[in-house]
C-alpha positions in Angstrom: 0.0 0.0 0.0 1.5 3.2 -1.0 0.9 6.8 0.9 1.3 10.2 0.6 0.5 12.7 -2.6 0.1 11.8 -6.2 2.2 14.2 -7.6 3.2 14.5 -10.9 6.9 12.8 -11.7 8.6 16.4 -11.7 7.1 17.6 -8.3 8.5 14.5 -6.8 11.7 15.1 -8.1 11.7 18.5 -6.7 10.1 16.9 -3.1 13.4 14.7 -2.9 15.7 17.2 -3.6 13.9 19.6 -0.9 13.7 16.6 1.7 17.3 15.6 0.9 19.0 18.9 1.3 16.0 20.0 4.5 17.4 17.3 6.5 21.7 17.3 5.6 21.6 21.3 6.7 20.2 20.8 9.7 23.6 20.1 11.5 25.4 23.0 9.6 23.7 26.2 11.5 24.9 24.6 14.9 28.5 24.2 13.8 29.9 26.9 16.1 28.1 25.4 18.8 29.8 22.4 18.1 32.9 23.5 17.7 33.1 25.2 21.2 31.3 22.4 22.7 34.4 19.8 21.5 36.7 22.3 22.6 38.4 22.5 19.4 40.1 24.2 16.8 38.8 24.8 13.3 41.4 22.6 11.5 40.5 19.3 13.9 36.7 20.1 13.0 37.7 20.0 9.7 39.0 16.6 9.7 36.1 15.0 11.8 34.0 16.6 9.2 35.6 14.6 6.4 33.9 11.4 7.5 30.9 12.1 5.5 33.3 12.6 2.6 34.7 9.5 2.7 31.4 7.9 3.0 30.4 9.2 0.3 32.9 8.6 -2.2 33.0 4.9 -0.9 29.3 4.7 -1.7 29.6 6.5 -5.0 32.0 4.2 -6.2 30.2 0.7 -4.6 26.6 1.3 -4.5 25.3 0.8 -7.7 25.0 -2.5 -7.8 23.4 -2.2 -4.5 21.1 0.3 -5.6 19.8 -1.2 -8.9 19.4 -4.5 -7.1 17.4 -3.0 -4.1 15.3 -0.6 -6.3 15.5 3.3 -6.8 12.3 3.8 -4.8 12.9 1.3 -1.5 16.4 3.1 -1.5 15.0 6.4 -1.6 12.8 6.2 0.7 14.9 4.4 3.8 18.0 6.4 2.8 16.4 10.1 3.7 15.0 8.9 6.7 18.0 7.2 7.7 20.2 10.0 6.9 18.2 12.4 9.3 18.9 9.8 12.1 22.7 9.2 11.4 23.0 12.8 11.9 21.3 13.1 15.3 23.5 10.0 15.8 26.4 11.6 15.1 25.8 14.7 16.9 26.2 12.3 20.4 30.0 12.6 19.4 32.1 14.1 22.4 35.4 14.3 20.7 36.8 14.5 16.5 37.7 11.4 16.2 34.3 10.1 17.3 32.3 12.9 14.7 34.4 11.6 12.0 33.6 7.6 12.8 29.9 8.5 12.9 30.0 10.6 9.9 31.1 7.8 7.8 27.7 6.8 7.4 25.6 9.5 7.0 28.1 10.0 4.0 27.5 6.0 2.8 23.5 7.0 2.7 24.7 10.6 0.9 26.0 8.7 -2.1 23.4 6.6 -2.6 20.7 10.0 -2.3 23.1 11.6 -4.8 23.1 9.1 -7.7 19.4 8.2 -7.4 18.0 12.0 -7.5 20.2 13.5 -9.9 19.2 10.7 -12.5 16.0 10.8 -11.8 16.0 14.5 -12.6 18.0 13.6 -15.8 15.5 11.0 -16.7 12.4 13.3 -16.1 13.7 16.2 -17.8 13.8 13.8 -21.2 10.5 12.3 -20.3 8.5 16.0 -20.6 11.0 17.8 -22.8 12.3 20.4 -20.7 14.8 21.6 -18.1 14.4 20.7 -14.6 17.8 20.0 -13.4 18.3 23.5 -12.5 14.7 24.2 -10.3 15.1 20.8 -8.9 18.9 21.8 -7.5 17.0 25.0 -6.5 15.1 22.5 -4.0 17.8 21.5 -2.8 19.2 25.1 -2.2 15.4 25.8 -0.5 15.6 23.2 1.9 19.0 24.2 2.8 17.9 27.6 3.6 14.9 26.4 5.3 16.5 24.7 7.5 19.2 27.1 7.9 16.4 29.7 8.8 15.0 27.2 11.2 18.5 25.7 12.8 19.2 29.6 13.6 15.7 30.2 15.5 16.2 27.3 17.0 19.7 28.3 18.3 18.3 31.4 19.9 16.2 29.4 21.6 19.9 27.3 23.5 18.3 24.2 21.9 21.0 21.7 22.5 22.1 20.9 18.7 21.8 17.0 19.4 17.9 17.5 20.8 17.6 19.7 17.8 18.5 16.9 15.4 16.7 14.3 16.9 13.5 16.0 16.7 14.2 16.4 13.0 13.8 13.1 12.7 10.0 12.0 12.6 9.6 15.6 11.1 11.8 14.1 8.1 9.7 10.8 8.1 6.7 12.5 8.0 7.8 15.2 5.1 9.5 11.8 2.8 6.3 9.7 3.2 3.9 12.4 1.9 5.7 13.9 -0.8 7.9 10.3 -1.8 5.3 8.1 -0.6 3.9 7.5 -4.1 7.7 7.8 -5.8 8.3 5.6 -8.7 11.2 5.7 -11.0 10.9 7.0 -14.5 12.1 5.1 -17.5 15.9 4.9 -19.1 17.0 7.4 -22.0 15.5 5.7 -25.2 18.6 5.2 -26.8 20.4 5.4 -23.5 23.1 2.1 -22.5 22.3 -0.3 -20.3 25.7 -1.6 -19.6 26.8 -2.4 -16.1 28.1 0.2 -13.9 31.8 -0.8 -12.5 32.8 0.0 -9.2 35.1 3.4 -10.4 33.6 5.4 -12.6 36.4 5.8 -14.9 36.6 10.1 -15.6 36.5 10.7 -19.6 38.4 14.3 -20.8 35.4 15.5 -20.7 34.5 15.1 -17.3 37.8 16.1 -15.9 36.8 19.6 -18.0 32.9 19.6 -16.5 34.7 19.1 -12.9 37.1 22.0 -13.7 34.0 24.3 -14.9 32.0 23.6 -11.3 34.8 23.1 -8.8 35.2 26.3 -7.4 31.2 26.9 -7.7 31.5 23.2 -5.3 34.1 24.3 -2.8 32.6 27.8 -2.2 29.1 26.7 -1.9 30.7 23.7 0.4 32.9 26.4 2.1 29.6 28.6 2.8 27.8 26.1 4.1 30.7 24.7 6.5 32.9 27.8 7.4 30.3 30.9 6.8 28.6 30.6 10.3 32.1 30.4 12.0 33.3 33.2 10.0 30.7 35.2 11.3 31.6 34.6 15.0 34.9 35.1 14.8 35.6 37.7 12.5 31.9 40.0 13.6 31.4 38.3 16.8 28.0 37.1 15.7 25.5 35.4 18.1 24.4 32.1 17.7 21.2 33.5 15.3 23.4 35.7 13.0 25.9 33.1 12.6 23.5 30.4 11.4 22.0 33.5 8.9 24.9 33.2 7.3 24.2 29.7 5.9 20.7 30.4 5.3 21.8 33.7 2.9 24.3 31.3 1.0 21.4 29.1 0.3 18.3 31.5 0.0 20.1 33.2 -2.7 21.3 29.7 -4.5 18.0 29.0 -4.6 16.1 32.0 -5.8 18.4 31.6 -8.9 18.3 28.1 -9.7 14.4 28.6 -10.1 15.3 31.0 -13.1 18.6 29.5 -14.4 17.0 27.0 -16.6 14.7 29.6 -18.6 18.6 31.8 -19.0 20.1 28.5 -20.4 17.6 28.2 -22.8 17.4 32.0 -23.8 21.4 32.7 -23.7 23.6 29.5 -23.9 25.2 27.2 -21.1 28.7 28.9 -21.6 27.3 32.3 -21.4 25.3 31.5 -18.4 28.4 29.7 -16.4 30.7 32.5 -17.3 28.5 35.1 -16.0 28.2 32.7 -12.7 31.7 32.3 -12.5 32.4 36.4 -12.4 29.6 36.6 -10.0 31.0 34.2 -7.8 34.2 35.4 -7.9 33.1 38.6 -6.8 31.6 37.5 -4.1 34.8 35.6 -2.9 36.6 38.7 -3.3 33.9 40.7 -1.1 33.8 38.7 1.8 37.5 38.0 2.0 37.9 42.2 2.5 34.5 42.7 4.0 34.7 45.7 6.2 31.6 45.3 7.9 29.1 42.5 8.7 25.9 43.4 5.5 28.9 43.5 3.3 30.1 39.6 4.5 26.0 39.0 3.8 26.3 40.0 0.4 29.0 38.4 -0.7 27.7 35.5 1.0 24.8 36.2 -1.3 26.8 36.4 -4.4 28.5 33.1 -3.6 25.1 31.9 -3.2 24.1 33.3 -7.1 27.2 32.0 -8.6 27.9 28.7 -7.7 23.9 27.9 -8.4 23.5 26.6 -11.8 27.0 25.3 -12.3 27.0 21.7 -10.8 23.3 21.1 -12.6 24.8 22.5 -15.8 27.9 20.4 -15.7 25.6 17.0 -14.1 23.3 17.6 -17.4 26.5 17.5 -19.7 27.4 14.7 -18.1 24.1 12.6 -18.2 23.6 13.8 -22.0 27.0 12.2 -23.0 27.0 9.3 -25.4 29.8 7.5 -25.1 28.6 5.6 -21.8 25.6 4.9 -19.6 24.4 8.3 -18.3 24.4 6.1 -14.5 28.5 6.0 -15.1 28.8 9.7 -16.5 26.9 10.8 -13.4 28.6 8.9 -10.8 32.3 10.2 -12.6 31.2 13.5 -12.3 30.0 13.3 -8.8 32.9 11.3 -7.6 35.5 14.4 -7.8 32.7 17.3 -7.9 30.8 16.1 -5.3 33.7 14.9 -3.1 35.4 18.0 -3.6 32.1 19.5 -2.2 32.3 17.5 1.3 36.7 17.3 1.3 37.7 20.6 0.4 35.4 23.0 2.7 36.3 20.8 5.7 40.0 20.8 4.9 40.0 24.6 4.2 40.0 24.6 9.1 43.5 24.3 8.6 43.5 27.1 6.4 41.2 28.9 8.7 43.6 27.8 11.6 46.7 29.1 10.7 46.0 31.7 7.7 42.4 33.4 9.1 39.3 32.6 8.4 38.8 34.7 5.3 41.2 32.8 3.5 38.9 29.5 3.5 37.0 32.1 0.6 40.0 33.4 -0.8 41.3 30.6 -1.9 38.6 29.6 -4.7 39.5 32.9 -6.7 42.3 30.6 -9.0 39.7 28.4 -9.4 36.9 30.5 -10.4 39.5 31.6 -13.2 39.8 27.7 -14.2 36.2 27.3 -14.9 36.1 30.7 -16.6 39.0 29.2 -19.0 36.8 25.7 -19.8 33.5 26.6 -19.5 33.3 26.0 -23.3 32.7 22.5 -22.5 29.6 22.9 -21.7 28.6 24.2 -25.6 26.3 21.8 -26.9 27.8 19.4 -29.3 26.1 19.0 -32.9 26.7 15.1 -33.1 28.3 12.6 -30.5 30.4 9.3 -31.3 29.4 6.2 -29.4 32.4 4.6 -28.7 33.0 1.6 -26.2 34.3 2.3 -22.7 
């Protein structure tokens, strides 16, 4: 017996991508908290906060067999639960080394989320005939600033962070079995391979250059989401509510344009677009690494928001569309290093933090904003594609 709404296949897409994104940012608000509760400095965080990274790149390059045995909609449906209580879980931690054991799972149940969401997207988007990728990575942006917005409240409040997470949890229950309840997978690509996904999802050129175009738009968004709420503590002296803003405007403004990136793509050009997001991005880096005063770390926080929105679904689109193997494999290469890059970099930028200043955890994306500048042309739709055999 199946519950929830009967929505139509693109409204569940987005519902995932909300759910997903609603219930991984609900620790990230509560970082400082964290922090000072461990006693610890940012570069240790840093490093327990690579667990989830490693769980995720384990699962990206292991679970496919897993998941196309078990079924995209049974593993959907534990694995957004599940991660919402491997967070509380790992929230119990009272030292690093502990936060990084128990964030090795919640990263295992990431990669699995990752792969299933993003194809679906890819798949539906063929099915009706237009972009979604872009709106449906805006859900994801929503929910992160939801519960950004609500993980600040609820740290005015002195809500322990653990209690805070653990009450998320039959919240997130709840919210998957209405909106997922009735989730069912949409077809293949007609035309699409079916060949068996290996265990490493070998990267093609072309890949490597789709990872160079979104890497800085990955680590700053990452680094936002990570670093922004300490930054606002120790270089303003932010309470507990301003800090956790912080995140929330990194992923308010993400959102608000991914809903409009997809009707840009299709009026301008994917190269246009991504160089345009690129310059904004960069100067966003560049305002909040010289901020003066705290609306001017806000808006640069915002910028970084805008920039790095469209460029991951731009280059996971690319990806998917690619010919020369099954769209599963061109997604999971893509997501291996972008993705990866998204949960190693930001936490390896505390040691930055730690010994260079805070503001240099932004600064250091500005060589790589040039990079994706220098090969967003990869993104130019091609006029024919040869098939070849991996």
């Amino acid at each position: 017996m199946k519950f929830g709404l009967d929505l139509p296949p693109q409204f569940r897409v987005f519902g995932a991508f909300f759910i997903y994104s609603f219930c991984m940012g609900s620790m990230f608000p509560r970082l400082p908290e964290i922090q000072q509760a461990m006693g610890v400095g940012e570069g240790q965080l840093g490093l327990a906060l690579i667990g989830s990274a490693v769980g995720t790149l384990i699962s990206l390059t292991f679970a496919g067999r897993f998941i196309e045995a078990i079924g995209y909609r049974r593993v959907l449906l534990v694995a957004i639960p599940l991660l919402s209580a491997l967070y509380a879980v790992a929230l119990l931690a009272q030292n690093p080394l502990a936060f990084f054991l128990l964030l090795v799972p919640v990263g295992l149940t990431i990669g699995c989320i990752e792969v299933i969401i993003n194809i679906e997207a890819d798949r539906v988007e063929h099915a009706i005939g237009r972009r979604i990728m872009s709106r449906a990575h805006a859900f994801w942006s929503l929910g992160f600033f939801s519960t950004g917005i609500l993980g600040s409240f609820i740290a005015r409040t002195g809500l322990p962070p653990q209690i805070h997470l653990m009450l998320m949890v039959p919240l997130i229950l709840v919210a998957t079995l209405v909106l997922l309840g009735r989730f069912e997978p949409a077809a293949h690509r007609i035309g699409s391979s079916t060949d068996e996904t290996p265990h490493f999802a070998r990267p093609t050129r072309t890949i490597m250059m789709l990872v160079a175009v979104c890497l800085s738009a990955m680590l700053m968004e990452g680094a936002g989401i990570d670093w922004s709420a300490i930054y606002m503590r120790n270089v303003f002296g932010a309470e507990p509510f301003w800090a956790g803003l912080a995140v929330a405007t990194v992923a308010g403004s993400q959102a608000f344009a991914r809903f409009f990136a997809d009707g840009f793509v299709d009026r301008y050009s994917p190269v246009l677009v991504a160089r345009s997001l690129l310059t904004i991005l960069g100067l966003g880096v560049v305002l909040v690494f010289f901020a003066p005063f705290a609306w001017s770390a806000y808006l640069g926080f915002a910028m970084i928001g805008v920039g790095s929105s469209a460029l991951f679904p731009l280059a996971m689109s690319a990806a998917a569309q690619q010919t020369d193997r099954p769209a599963a494999i061109n997604v999971a290469a893509l997501a291996q290093f972008s993705f990866t890059a998204f949960l190693l970099g930001p936490p390896l930028l505390g040691y930055v933090a730690e010994h260079f200043g805070i503001q240099w955890t932004f600064g250091i994306g500005l060589p790589l904003v040039i990079l994706g500048i220098a090969t967003a042309q990869v993104l130019a739709p091609r006029r024919s594609a040869k098939v070849v055999t991996p």
